[in-house]
C-alpha positions in Angstrom: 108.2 145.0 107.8 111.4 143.6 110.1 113.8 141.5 108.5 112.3 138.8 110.5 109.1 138.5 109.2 110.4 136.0 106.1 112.4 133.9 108.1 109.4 133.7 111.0 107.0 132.6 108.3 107.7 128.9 107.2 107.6 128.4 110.9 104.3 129.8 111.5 103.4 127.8 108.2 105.2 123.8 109.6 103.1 124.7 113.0 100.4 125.3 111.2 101.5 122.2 108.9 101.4 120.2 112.2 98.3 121.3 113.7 96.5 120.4 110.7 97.6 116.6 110.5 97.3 115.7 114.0 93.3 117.4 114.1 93.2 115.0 110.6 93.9 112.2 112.3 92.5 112.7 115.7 89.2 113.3 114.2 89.5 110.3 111.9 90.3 108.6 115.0 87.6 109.5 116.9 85.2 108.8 114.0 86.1 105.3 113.5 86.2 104.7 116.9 82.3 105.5 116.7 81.6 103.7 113.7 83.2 100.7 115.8 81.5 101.2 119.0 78.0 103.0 118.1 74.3 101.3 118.7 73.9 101.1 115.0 75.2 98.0 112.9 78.0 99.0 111.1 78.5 98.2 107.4 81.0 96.0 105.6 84.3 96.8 105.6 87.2 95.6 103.8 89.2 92.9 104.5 93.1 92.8 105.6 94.1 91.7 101.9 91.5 94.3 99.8 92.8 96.6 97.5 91.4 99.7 99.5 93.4 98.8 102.5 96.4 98.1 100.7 96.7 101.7 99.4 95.6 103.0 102.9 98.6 101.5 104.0 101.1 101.9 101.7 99.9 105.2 100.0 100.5 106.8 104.0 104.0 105.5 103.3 104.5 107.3 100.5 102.9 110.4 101.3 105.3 110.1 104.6 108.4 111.0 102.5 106.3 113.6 99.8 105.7 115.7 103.3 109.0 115.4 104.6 110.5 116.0 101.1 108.4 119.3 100.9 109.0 120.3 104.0 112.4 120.5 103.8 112.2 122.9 100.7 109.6 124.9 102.1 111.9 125.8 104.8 114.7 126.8 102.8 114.0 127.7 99.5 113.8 131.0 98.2 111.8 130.8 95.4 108.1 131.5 96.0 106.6 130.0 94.2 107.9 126.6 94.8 107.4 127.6 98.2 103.6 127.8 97.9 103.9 124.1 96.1 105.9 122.7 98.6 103.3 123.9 101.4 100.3 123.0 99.4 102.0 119.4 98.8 102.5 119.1 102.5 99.6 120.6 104.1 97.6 118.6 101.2 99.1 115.1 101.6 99.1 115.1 105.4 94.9 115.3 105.2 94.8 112.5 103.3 96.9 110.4 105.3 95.0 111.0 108.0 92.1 110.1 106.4 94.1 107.2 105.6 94.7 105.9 108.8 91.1 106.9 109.8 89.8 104.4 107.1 92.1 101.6 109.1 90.7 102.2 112.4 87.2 102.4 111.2 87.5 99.0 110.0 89.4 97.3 112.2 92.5 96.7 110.8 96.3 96.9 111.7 97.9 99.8 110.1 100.8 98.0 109.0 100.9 94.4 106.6 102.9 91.6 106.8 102.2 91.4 103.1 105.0 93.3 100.9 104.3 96.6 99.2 101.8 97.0 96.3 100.5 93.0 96.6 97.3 94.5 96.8 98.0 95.4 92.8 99.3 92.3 91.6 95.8 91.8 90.2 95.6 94.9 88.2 96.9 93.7 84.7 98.0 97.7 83.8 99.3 98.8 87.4 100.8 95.7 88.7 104.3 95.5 89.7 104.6 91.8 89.4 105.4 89.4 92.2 106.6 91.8 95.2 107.3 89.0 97.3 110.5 88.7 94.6 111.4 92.2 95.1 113.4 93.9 98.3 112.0 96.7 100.2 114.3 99.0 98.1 113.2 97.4 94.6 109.5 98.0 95.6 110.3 101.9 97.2 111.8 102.3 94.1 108.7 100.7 92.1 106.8 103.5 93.7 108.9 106.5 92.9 110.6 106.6 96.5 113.5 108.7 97.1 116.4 106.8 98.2 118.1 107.5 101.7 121.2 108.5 100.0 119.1 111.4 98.0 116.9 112.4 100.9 120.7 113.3 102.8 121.5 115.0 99.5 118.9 117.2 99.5 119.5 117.9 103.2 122.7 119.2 102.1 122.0 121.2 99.6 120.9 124.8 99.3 119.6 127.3 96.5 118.7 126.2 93.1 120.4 123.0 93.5 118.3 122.0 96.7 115.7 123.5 94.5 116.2 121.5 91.1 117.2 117.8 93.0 113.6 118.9 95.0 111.6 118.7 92.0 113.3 115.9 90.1 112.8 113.5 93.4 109.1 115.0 93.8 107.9 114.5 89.9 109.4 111.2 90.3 107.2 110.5 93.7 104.5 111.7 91.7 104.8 109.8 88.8 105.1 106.8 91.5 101.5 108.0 93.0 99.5 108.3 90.2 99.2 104.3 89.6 98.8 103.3 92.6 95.7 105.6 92.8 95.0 104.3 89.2 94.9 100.8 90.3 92.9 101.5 93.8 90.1 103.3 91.4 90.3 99.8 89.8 90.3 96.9 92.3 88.7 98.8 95.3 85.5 98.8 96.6 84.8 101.7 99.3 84.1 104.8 97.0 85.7 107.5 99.7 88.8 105.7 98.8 88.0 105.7 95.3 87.4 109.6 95.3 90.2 110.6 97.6 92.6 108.5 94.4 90.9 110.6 91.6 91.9 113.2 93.9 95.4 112.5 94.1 95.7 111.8 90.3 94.2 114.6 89.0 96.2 117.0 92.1 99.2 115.4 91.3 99.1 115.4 87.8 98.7 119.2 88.0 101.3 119.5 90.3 103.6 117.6 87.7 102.6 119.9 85.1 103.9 123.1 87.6 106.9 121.3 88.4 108.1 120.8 85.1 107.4 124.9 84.4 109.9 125.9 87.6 112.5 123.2 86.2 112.2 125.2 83.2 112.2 128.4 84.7 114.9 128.1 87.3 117.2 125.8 84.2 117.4 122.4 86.1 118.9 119.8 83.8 116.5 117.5 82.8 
């Protein structure tokens, strides 16, 4: 083996990372297109303000920034096993967005909303955030675990087991931001492929939690 081969391999891996998520959502794409345009009556879908197209929406936000996030540590870090987690995290949340936005097509709906973040919870009495409308963009990002600009150029900067450590404090916190949206999707929803794909994401990412916290422990991060 060259001394080339492990620097080659995360970008094998990120085109491989890429291939994946556009053949996600190209299929997803093509198959709501059908459901729209085929000789058979199509079900009912749900409508702009339902709690299954509110987490479509915003959950393809968040997943945005977990890909991005582990991408960037994939490509860098030198510990392998939270190499593998990084690369299971990104090849693992960029299916479901597509999925995501192939629920949104199928139904006929805009992927974006005019409404503000997480409204689609204020109805859940454990999950809800409150009134959104009161809160700014970066209140409700932060409401949902977001990393902040600031911390995304931070960890840009960074290399080693500090790049390593501020990876998996902003991740568990994503995570932790996840989890209730999912929660409160399993409660208010109605289409149960969106109801499976959030047990899905909370169990997954409750595991991955669990491994995060062991390689903060292992590598010494400060908690």
């Amino acid at each position: 083996m060259t001394d080339d081969a492990p620097a080659a391999r995360p970008a094998v891996r990120w085109i491989v990372v890429a291939v994946v998520a556009v053949a996600v959502i190209a299929v997803a794409f093509a198959v709501g297109r059908f459901t729209a345009f085929g000789a058979t009556a199509a079900p009912a879908h749900p409508s702009e303000t339902s709690a299954d197209a509110g987490f479509a929406r915003d959950m393809q936000v968040h997943h945005t920034q977990a890909v991005l996030m582990a991408m960037e540590i994939y490509r860098k870090t030198d510990d392998d096993e939270l190499r593998t987690l990084s690369y299971d995290i990104a090849t693992g949340q960029s299916g479901q967005r597509g999925e995501m936005y192939g629920w949104l097509v199928e139904w006929g709906l805009p992927q974006a909303s005019s409404q503000p973040l997480m409204t689609w919870m204020e109805s859940s009495g454990e999950h809800s955030h409150g009134d959104t409308a009161a809160l700014t963009q970066e209140q409700l990002m932060s409401e949902m675990g977001m990393a902040t600009d600031a911390e995304l150029s931070e960890l840009q900067t960074l290399d080693g087991r500090p790049a390593d450590c501020l990876f998996l404090e902003l991740m568990i916190r994503h995570h932790q931001g996840a989890i209730p949206m999912a929660q409160a999707v399993i409660e208010l929803g109605d289409d149960e492929r969106v109801k499976a794909v959030a047990g899905t994401i909370v169990s997954g990412q409750s595991a991955e939690i669990d491994a995060m916290r062991d390689i903060q422990s292992r590598l010494g991060c400060s908690a």
